[in-house]
mmCIF file of the C-alpha atoms, coordinates in Angstrom:
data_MODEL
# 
_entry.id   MODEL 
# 
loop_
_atom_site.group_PDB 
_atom_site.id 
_atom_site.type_symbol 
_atom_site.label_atom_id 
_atom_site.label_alt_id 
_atom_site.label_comp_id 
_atom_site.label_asym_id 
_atom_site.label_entity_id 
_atom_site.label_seq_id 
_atom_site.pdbx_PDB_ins_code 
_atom_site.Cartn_x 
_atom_site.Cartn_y 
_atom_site.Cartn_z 
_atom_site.occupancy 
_atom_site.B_iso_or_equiv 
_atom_site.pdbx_formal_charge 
_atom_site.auth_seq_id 
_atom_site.auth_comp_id 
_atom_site.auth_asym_id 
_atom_site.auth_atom_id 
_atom_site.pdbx_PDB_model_num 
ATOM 1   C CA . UNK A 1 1   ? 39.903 172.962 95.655  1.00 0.00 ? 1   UNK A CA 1 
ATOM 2   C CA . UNK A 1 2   ? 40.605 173.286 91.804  1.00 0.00 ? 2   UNK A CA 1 
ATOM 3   C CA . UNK A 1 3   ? 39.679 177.039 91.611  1.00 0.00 ? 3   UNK A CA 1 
ATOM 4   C CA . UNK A 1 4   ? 41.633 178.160 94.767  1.00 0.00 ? 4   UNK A CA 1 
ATOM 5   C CA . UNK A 1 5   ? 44.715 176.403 93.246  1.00 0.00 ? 5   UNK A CA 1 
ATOM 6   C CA . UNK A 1 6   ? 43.764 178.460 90.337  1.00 0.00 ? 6   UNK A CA 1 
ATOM 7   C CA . UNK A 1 7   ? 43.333 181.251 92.246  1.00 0.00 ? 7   UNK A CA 1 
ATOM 8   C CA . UNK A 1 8   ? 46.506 181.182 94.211  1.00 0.00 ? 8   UNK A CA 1 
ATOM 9   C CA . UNK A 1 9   ? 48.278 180.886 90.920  1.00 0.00 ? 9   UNK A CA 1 
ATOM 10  C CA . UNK A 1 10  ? 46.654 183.999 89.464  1.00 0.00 ? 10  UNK A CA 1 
ATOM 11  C CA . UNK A 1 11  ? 47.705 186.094 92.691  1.00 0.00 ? 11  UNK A CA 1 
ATOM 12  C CA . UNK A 1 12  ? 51.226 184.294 93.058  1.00 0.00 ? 12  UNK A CA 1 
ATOM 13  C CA . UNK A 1 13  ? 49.830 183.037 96.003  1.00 0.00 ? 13  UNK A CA 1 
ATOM 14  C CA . UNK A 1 14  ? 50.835 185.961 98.713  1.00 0.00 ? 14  UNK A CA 1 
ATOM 15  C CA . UNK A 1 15  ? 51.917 188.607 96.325  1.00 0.00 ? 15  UNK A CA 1 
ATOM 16  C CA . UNK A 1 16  ? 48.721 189.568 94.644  1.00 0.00 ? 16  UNK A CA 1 
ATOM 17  C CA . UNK A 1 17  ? 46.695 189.535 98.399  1.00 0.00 ? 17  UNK A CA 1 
ATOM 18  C CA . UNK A 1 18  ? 49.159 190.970 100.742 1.00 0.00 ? 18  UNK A CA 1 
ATOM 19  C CA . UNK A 1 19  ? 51.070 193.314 98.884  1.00 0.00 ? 19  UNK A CA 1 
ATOM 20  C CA . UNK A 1 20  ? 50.268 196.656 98.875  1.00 0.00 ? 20  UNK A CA 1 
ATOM 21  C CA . UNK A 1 21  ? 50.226 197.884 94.942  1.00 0.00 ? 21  UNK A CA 1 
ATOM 22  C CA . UNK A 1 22  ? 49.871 194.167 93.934  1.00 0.00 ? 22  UNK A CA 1 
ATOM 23  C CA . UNK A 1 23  ? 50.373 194.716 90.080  1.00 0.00 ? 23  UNK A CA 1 
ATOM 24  C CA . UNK A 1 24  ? 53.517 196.551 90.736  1.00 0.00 ? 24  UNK A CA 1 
ATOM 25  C CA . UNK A 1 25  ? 54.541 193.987 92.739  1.00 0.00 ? 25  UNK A CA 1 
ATOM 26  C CA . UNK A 1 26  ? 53.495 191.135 90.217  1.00 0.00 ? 26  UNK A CA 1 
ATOM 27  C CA . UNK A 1 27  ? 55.747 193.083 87.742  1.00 0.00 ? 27  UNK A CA 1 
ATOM 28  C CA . UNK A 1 28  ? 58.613 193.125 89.934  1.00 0.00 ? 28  UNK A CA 1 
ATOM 29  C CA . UNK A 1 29  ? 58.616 189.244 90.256  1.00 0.00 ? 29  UNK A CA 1 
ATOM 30  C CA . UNK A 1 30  ? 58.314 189.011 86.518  1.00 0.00 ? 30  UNK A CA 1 
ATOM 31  C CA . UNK A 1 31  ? 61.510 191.040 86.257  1.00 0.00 ? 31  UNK A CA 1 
ATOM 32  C CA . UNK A 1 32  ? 63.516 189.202 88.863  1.00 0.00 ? 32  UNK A CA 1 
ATOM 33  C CA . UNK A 1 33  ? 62.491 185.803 87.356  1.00 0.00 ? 33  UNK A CA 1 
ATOM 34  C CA . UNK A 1 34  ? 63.791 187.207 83.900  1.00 0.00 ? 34  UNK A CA 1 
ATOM 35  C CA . UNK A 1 35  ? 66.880 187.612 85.416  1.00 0.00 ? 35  UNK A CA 1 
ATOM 36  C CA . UNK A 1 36  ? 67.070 184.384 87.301  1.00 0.00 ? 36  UNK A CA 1 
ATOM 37  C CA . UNK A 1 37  ? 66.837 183.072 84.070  1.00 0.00 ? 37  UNK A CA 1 
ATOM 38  C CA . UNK A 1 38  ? 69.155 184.647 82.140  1.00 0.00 ? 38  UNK A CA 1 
ATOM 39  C CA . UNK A 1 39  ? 71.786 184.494 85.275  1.00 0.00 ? 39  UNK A CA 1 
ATOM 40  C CA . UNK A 1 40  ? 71.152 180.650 85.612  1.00 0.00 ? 40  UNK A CA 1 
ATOM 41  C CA . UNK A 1 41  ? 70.693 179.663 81.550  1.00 0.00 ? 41  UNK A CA 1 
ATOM 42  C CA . UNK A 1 42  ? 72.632 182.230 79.723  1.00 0.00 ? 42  UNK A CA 1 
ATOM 43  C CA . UNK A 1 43  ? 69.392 182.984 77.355  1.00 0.00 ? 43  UNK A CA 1 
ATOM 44  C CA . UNK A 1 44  ? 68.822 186.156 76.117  1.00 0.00 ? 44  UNK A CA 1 
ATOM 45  C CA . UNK A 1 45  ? 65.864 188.270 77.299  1.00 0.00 ? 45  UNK A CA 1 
ATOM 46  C CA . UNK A 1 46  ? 64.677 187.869 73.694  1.00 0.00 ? 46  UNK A CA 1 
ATOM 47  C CA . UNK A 1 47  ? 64.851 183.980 73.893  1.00 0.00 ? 47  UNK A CA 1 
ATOM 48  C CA . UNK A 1 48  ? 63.347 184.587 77.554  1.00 0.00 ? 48  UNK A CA 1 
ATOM 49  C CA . UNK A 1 49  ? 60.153 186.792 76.572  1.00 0.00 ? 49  UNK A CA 1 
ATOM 50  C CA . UNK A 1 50  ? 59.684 184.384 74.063  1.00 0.00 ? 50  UNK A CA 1 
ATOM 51  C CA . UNK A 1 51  ? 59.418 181.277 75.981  1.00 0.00 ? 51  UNK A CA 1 
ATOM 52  C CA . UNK A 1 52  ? 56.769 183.197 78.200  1.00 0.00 ? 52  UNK A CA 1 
ATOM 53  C CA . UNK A 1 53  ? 54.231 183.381 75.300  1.00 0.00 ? 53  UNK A CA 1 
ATOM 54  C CA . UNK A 1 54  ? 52.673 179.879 76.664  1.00 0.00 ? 54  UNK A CA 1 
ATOM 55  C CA . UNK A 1 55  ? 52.602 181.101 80.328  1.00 0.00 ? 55  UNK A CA 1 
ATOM 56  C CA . UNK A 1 56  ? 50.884 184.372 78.497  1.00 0.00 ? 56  UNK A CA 1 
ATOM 57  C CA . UNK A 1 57  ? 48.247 182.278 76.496  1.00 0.00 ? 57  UNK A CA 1 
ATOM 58  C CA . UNK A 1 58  ? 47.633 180.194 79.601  1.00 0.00 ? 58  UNK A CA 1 
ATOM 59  C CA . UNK A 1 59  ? 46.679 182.712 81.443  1.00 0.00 ? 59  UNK A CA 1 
ATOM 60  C CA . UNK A 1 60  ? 43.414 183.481 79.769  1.00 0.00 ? 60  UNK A CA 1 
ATOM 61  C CA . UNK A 1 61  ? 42.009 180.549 81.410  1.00 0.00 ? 61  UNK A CA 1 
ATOM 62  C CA . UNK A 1 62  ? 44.055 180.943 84.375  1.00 0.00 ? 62  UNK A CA 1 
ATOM 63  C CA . UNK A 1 63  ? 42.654 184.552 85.075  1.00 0.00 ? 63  UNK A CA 1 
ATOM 64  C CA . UNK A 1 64  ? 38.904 183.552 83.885  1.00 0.00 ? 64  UNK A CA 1 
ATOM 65  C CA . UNK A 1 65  ? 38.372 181.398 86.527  1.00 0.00 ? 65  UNK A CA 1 
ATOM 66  C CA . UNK A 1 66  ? 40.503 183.986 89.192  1.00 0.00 ? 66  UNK A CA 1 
ATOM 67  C CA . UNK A 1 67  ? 37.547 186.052 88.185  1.00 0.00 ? 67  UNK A CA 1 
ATOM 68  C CA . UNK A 1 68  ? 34.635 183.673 88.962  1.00 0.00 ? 68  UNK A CA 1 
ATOM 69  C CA . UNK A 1 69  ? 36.525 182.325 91.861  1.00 0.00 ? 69  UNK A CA 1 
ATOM 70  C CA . UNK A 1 70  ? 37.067 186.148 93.444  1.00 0.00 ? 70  UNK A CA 1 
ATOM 71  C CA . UNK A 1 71  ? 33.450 186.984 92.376  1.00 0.00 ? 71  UNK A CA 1 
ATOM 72  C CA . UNK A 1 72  ? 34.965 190.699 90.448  1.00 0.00 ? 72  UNK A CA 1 
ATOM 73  C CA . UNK A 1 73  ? 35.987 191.662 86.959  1.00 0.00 ? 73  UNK A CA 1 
ATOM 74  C CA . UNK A 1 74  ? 39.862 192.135 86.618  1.00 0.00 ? 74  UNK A CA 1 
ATOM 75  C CA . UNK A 1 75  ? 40.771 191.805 90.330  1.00 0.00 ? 75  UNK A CA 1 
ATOM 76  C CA . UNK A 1 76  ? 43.747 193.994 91.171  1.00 0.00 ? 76  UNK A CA 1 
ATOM 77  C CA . UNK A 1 77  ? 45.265 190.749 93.246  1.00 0.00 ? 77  UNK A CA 1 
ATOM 78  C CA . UNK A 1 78  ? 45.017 188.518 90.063  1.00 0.00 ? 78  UNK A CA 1 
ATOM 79  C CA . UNK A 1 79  ? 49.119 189.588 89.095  1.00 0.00 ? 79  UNK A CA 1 
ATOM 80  C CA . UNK A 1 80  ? 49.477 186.681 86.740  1.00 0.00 ? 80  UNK A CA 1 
ATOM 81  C CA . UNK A 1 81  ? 49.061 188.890 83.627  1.00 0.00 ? 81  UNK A CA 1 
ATOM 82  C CA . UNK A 1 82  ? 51.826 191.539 85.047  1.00 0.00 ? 82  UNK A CA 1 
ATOM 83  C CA . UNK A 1 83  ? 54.171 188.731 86.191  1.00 0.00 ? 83  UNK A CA 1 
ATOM 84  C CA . UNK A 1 84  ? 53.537 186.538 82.912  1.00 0.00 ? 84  UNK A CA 1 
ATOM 85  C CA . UNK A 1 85  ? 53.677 189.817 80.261  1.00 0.00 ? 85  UNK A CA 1 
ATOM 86  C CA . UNK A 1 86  ? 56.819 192.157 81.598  1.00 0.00 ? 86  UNK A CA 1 
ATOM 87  C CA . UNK A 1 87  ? 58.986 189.468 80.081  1.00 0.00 ? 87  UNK A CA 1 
ATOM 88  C CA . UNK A 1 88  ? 58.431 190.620 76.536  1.00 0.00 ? 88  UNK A CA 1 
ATOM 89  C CA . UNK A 1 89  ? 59.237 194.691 77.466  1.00 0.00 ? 89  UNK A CA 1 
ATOM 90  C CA . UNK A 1 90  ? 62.858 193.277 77.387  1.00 0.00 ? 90  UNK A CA 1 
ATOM 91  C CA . UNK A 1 91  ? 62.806 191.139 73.840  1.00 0.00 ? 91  UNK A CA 1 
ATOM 92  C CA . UNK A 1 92  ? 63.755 194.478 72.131  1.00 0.00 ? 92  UNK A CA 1 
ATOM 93  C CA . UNK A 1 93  ? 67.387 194.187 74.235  1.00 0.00 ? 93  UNK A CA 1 
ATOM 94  C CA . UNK A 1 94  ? 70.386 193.794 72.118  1.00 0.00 ? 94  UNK A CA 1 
ATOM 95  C CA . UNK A 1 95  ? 72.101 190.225 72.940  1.00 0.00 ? 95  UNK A CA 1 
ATOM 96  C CA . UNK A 1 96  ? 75.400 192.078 74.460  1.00 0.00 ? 96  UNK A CA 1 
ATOM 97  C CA . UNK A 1 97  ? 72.898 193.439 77.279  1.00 0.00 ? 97  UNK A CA 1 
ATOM 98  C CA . UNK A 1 98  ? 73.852 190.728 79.775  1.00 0.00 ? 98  UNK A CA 1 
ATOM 99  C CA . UNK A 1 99  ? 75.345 190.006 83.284  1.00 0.00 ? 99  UNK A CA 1 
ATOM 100 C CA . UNK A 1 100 ? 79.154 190.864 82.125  1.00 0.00 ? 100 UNK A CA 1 
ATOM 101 C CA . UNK A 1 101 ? 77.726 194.127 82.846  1.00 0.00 ? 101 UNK A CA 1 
ATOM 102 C CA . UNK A 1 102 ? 76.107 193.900 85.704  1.00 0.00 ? 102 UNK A CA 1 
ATOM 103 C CA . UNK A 1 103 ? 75.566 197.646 85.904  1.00 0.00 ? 103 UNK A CA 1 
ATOM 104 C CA . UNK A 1 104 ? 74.661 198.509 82.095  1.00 0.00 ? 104 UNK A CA 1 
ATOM 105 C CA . UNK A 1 105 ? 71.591 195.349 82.406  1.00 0.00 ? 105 UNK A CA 1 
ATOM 106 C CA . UNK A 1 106 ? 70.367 196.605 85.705  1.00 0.00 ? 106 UNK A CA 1 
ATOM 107 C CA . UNK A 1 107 ? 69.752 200.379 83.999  1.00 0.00 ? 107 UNK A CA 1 
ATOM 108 C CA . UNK A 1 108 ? 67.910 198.483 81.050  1.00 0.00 ? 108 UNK A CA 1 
ATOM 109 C CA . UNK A 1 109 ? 65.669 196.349 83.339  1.00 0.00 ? 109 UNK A CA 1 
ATOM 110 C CA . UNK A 1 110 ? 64.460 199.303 85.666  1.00 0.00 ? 110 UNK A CA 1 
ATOM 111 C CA . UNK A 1 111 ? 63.919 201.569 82.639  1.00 0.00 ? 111 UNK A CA 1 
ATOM 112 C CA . UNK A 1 112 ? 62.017 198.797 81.154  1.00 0.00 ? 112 UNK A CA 1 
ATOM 113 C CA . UNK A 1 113 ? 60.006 198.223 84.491  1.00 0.00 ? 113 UNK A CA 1 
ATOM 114 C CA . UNK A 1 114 ? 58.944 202.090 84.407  1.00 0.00 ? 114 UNK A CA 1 
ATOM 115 C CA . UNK A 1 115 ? 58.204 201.935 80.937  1.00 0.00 ? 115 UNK A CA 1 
ATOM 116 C CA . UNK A 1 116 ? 55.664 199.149 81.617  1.00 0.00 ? 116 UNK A CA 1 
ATOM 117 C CA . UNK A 1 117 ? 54.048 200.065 84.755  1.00 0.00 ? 117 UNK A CA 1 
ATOM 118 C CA . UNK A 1 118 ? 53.470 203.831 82.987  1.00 0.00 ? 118 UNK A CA 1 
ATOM 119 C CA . UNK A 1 119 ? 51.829 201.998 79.966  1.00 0.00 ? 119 UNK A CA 1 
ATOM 120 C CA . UNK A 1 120 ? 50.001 199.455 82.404  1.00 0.00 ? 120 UNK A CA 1 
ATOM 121 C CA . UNK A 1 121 ? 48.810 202.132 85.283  1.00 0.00 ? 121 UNK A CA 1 
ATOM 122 C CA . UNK A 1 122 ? 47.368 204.998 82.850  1.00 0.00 ? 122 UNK A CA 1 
ATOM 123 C CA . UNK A 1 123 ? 46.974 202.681 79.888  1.00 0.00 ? 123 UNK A CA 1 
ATOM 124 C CA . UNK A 1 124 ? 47.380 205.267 77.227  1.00 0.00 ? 124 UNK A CA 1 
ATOM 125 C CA . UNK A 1 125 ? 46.946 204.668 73.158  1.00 0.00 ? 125 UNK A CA 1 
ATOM 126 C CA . UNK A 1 126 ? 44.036 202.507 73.167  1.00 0.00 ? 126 UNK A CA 1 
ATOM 127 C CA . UNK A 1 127 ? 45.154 200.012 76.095  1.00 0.00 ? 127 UNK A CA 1 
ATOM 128 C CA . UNK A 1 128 ? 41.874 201.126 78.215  1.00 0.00 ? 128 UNK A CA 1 
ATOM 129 C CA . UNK A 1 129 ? 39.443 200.347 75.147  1.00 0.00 ? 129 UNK A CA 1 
ATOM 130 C CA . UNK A 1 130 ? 40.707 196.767 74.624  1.00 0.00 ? 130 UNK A CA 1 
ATOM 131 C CA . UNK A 1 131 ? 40.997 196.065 78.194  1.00 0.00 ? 131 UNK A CA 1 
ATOM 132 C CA . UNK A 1 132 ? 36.871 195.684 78.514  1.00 0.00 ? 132 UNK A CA 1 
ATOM 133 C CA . UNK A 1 133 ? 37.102 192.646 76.234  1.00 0.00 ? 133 UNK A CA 1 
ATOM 134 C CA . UNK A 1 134 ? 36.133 190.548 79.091  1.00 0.00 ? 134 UNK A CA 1 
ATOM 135 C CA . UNK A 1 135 ? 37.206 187.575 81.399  1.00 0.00 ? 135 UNK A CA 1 
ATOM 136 C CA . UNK A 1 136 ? 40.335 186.294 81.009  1.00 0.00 ? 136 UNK A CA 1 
ATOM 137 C CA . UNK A 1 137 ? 41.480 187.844 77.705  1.00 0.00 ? 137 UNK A CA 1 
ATOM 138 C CA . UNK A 1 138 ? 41.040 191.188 78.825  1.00 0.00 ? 138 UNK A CA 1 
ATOM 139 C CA . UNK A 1 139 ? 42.850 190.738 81.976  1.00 0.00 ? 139 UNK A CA 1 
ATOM 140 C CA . UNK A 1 140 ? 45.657 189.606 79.816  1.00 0.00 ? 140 UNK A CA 1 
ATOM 141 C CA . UNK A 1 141 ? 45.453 192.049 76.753  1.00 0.00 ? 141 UNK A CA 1 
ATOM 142 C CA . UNK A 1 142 ? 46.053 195.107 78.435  1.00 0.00 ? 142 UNK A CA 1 
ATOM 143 C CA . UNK A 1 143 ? 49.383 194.007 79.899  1.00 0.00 ? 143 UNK A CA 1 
ATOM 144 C CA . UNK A 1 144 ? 50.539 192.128 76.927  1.00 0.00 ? 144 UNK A CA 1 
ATOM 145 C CA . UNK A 1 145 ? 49.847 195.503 74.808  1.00 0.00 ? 145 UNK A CA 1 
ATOM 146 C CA . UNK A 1 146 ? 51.490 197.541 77.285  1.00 0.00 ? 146 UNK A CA 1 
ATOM 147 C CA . UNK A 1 147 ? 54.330 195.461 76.978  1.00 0.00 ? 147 UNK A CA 1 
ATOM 148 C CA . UNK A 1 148 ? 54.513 195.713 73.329  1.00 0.00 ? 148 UNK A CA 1 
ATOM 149 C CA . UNK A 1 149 ? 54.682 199.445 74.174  1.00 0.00 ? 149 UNK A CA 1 
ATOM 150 C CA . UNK A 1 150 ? 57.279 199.044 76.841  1.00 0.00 ? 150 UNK A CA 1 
ATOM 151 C CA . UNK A 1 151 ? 59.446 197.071 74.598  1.00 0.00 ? 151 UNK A CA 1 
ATOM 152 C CA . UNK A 1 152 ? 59.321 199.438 71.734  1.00 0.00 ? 152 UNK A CA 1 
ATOM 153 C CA . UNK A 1 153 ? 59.983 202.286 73.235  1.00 0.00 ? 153 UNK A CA 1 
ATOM 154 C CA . UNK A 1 154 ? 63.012 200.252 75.405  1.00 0.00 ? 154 UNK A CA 1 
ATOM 155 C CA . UNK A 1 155 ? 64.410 199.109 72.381  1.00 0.00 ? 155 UNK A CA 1 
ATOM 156 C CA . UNK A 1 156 ? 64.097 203.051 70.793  1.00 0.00 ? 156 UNK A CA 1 
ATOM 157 C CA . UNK A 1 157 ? 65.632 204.210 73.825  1.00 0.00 ? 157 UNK A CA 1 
ATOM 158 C CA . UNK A 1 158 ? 68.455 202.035 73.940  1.00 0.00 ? 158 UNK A CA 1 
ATOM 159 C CA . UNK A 1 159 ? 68.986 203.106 70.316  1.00 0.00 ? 159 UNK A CA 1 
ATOM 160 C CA . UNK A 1 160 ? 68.850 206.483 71.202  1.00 0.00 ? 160 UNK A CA 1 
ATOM 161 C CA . UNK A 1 161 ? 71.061 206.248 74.202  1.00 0.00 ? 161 UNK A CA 1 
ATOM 162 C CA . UNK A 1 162 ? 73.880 204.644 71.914  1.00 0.00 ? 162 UNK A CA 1 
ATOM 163 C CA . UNK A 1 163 ? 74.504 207.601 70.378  1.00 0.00 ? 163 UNK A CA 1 
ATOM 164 C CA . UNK A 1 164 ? 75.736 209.330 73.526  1.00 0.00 ? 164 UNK A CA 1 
ATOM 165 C CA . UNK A 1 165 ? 77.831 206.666 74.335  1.00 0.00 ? 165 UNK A CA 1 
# 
């Protein structure tokens, strides 16, 4: 019973087994809770990608056992480590990115989403390499350096962008 509670957990219960492209989908819930958060607390995305550093270091455990409890290595339906990582692509966001404008935040939170599924689907600049760490840890790695990635080159972008603008 434990390690299909576990199990539905690492796959968001329906997402990660019924979705078609479940890590993209995973991702996509990560980004709308990020902004259900920030619409319904007022904290940053910085303050938000931060408080999901527990959820992140959970999910070592959380994703070992998906593992044992699917019988593969890194099971494309285990989406806790895209759901629980895409938080941090946005921690590079300046504080005035926020829902006073509504259109300006949406722009930042797609680009951000592209950013990361790019880094997390070809897993370029030694993402691939420390992916095979194993179990749990490697199932989270990859996405939390890809999101590292993301978030850099977000934060450069917005930078960038300013002057334009």
């Amino acid at each position: 019973m434990l390690a299909k509670s576990i199990e539905f957990l690492a796959t968001l219960g329906p997402i990660g087994k019924k979705c078609p492209a479940p890590g993209t989908f995973g991702s996509l819930a990560g980004v709308v809770t990020v902004l259900l958060l920030s619409w319904s607390t007022q904290l940053s995305f910085s303050t938000i990608g931060i408080l999901f550093i527990p959820f992140i270091l959970v999910g070592i455990p959380i994703c070992t056992q998906a593992e044992k409890s699917i019988g593969r290595s890194d099971p494309g339906e285990v989406i806790w480590d895209e759901f629980t990582a895409i938080p941090l692509v946005y921690i590079g966001l300046p504080a005035s990115v926020t829902f006073s404008k509504p259109q300006e935040m949406l722009v930042w939170m797609v680009v951000g989403f592209i950013f990361f599924r790019i880094f997390d689907i070809i897993k370029p600049l030694g993402i691939k390499k420390i992916q095979h760490i194993g179990k749990g840890l490697g199932v989270m790695i990859d996405d939390v350096l890809a999101a590292i990635y993301s978030a850099v080159l977000l934060h450069l972008t917005f930078t960038f962008s300013l002057s334009f603008f």
